[in-house]
Structures are given as C-alpha cells and as structure tokens.
C-alpha positions in Angstrom: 0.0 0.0 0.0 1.8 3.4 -1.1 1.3 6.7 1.2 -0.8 8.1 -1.6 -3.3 5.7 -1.4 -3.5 5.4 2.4 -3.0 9.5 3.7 -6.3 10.9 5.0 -7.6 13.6 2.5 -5.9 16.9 4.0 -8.6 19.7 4.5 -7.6 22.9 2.6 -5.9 25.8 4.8 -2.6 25.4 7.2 -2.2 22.1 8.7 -0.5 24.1 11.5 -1.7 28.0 12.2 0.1 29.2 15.9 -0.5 32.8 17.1 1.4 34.1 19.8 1.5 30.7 21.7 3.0 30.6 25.0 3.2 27.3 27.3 4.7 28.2 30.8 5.5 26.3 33.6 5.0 28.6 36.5 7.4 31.7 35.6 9.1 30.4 33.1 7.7 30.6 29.7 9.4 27.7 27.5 7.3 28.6 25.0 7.0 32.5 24.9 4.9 33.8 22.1 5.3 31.6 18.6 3.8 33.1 15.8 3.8 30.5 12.1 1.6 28.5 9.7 2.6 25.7 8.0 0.7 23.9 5.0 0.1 20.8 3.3 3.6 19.3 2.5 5.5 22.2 4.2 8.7 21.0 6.2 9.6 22.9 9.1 13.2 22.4 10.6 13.3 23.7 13.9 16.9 24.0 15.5 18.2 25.7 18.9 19.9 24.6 22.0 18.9 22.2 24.7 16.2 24.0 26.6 15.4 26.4 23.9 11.7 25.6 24.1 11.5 22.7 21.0 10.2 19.8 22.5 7.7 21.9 24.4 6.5 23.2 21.3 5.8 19.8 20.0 3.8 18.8 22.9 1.8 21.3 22.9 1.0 20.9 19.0 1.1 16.5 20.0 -2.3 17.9 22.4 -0.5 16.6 25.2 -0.1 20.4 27.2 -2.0 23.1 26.7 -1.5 26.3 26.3 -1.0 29.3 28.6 -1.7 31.7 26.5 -2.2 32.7 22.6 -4.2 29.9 19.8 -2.9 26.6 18.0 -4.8 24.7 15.4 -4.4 21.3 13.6 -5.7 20.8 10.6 -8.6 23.6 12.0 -8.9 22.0 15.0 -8.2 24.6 17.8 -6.1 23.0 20.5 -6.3 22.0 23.4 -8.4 18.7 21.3 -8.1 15.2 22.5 -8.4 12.6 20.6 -9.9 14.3 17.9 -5.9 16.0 17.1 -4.0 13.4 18.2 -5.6 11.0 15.3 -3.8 13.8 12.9 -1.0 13.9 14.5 2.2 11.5 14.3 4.8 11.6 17.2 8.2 11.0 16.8 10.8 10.9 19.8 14.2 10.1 21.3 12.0 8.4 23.7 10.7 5.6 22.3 7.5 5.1 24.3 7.1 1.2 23.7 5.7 -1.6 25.4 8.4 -3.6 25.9 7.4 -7.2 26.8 4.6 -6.4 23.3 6.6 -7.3 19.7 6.7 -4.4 17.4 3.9 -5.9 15.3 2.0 -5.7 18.4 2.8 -2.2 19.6 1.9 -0.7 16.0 -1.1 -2.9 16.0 -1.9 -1.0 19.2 -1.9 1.9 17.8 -3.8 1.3 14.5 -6.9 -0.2 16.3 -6.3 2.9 19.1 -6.9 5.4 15.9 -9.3 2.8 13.9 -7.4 2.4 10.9 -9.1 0.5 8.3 -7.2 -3.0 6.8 -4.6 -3.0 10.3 -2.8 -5.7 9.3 -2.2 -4.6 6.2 -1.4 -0.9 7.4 0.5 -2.3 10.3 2.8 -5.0 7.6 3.6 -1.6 5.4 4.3 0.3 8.3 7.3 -2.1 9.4 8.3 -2.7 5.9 9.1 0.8 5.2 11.3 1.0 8.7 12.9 -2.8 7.7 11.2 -4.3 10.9 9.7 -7.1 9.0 12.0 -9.9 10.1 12.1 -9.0 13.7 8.1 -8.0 13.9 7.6 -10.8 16.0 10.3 -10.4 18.5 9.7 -8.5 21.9 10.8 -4.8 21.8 12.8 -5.2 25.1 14.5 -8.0 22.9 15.8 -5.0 20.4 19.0 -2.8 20.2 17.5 0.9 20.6 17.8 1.3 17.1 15.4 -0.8 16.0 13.2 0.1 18.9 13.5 3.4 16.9 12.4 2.3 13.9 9.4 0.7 15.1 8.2 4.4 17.5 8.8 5.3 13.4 6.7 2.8 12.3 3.5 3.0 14.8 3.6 7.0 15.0 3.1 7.0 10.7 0.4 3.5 11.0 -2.4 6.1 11.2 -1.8 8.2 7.9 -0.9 11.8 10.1 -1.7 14.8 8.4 1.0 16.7 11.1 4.0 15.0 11.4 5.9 15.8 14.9 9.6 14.5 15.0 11.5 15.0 17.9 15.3 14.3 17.4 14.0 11.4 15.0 17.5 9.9 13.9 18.7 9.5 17.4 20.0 5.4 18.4 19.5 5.3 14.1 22.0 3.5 12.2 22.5 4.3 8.2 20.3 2.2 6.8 17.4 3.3 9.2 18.1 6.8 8.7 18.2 6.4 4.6 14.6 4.5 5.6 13.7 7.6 7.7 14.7 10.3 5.5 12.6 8.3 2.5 9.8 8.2 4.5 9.9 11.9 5.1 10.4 13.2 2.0 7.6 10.4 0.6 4.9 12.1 3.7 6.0 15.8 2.4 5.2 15.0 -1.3 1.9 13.5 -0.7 0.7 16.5 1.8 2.0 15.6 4.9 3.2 18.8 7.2 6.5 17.9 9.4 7.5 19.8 12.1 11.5 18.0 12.8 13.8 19.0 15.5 17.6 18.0 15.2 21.4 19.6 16.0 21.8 18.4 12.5 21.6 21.4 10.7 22.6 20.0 7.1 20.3 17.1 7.4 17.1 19.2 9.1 17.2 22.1 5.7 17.9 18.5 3.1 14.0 17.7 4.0 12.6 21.6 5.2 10.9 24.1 3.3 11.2 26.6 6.1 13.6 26.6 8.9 13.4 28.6 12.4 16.0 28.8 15.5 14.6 28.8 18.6 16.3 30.1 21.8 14.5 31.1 25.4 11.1 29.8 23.8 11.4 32.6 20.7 11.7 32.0 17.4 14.9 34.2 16.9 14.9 33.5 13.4 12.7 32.4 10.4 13.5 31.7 6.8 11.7 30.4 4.1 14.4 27.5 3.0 14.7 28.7 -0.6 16.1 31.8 1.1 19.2 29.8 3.1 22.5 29.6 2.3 23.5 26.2 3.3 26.7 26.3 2.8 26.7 29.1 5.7 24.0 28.8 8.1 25.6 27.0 10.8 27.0 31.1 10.8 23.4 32.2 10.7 22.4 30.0 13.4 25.2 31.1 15.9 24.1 34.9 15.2 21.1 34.3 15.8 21.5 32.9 18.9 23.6 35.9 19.8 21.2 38.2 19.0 18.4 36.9 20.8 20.3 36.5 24.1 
C-alpha cells in the first residue's frame, strides 16, 4: 500500500496556524509567544539549543499540554483537542514510548486499532516494511537494540496516515540504513501533503528535507527563513548569530 493511497484527504488551509503561543510552567515561559503556519507538505526544521523551548512546542501541537496563552490549530482543529488532534497527529521521539514485553507488530497494531485504521494488518505490515522491521516484527521490543526500537516508534507514529508529522530528534540510536529509511519516508509524507515539524542539531540534514527553517532560543523563534532563502553552505553562521542576537 503506497502513502498516496492510504494519507487521510488533508482539509484545505494550514495544517498548522500558531499565534502568539506561550506554554509556561510557573514563571518560566518555554514557549514564549510563537507566531507560524505551515501547509500541506510544508517542512519545518526547527533548530536551537537544549532548553530552547522545542520539544515543548511539539507537545503542545502533539495535544499533550496546553496552552498558557495565545491559539494553535491542527488541521482547523483549535487546540487543546483530545483525541480528535491526536488522530492527525504523528509523534516521533528520542524516547521511544514502547511496550516492551509487546513485539513491534503488536505495539503498532496498538496503535492502528487505538486510531481505527481500516485494513490493520495490512497498514501495520507496510508500516514495518518501510522502517525494515519485517524480520524482527515478532520479537519482543525489550529484545531489540535501541535502534530498531526506533524504527518501530517510526513505524507505529506513521500507522495512522498523520496529516501533522511531529519528529523530535528522530534519527537519534539510528544506524544508516534506518536513517536512509527515515529520511525516504519523510520526503515520501512531504510529497503527498503531509506537514513535518522535525527538531535535530543536525543542521545540514534538518534544511535537506525543510521548506522553512526557524532557530529557537529562550522559547522565541529568533529566526525564520523560508528555506529557498538559506544559504546552506553558511547557516551554521546564521544559526550562531542568531543565537547571539536573541540573548
């Protein structure tokens, strides 16, 4: 089954429309006032340090915190949303988020049957095919180097057919071969409408797959740039001003 033929039809508008969001905890704002839109098959590579704010971001957009302040919408849906954004939302993570003593076949059957996909064992074979998990679906995830407990997080978050795409340092515990497997999958989501949101330190590999790229520092955007409009050759320079103008 190709994505084309299995991708829920993507309502016209952004797939992502944030206004002023903030997400505090207490005083600290570590999300303090993000303004952007993204649409279908736009590719945003968000980059900063540790702390800056990105992962927070995510979760907010994932519907797991919500708000302080300002508006987010998923594919129209105004967050905060329950179960009605998380079904058009895929999350990717460092943290993997398995059930260990489940195989992989299990824990992305899980999660097709949790969002009521139609043909599971069908989604939930081309799901694992596309991350190489075929030949170890059976085994039990605790059984599994963190790699391939990566690929299969891969594999269940993209079971569903997301319209939103949320990848959170995605290549991390990836060897090679899954990251060619990761990266194909990406670019394969952007062309048939999908909307990614990736954060990574890699700033060569985050502006191969982005169409717009942002640096995030103290929960700001400090800068944004349409990717047609970066010089990749020298935005690791970019990215360091940028971070010393917003301190």
């Amino acid at each position: 089954m190709s994505l084309s033929s299995s991708t829920t039809a993507i309502a016209p508008g952004p797939v992502v429309e944030v206004v002023a969001l903030t997400r505090a905890f207490g005083p600290r704002k570590a999300v303090a006032g993000v303004t952007f839109s993204l649409g279908a098959g736009d590719c945003l590579a968000l980059f900063g340090p540790n702390g800056a704010g990105k992962t927070t971001l995510l979760r907010v957009l994932a519907g797991l915190l919500k708000p302080s302040s300002g508006s987010a919408r998923v594919s129209g849906i105004a967050l905060p949303a329950g179960a009605d954004v998380r079904s058009k939302v895929g999350l990717i993570s460092h943290h993997t988020m398995l059930y260990d003593a489940l195989s992989p076949r299990e824990n992305v059957s899980f999660a097709a049957r949790l969002y009521s996909v139609p043909h599971v064992s069908t989604r939930v074979e081309d799901s694992l095919r596309r991350m190489s998990m075929l030949e170890r679906a059976d085994t039990p995830v605790r059984a599994l180097s963190r790699g391939m407990q990566q690929r299969v997080s891969i594999a269940r978050a993209m079971v569903h057919s997301p319209q939103l795409v949320l990848a959170d340092e995605p290549y991390s515990g990836l060897d090679d071969s899954g990251a060619r497997a990761l990266t194909a999958l990406l670019q394969e989501l952007r062309a048939v409408g999908t909307a990614i949101i990736i954060v990574t330190h890699n700033l060569a590999q985050g502006l191969s797959l982005a169409t717009h790229a942002a640096v995030m520092q103290s929960g700001r955007f400090v800068r944004y740039d349409r990717r047609s409009e970066v010089d990749v050759t020298s935005y690791s320079t970019t990215y360091r001003e940028a971070l010393n103008s917003g301190e």
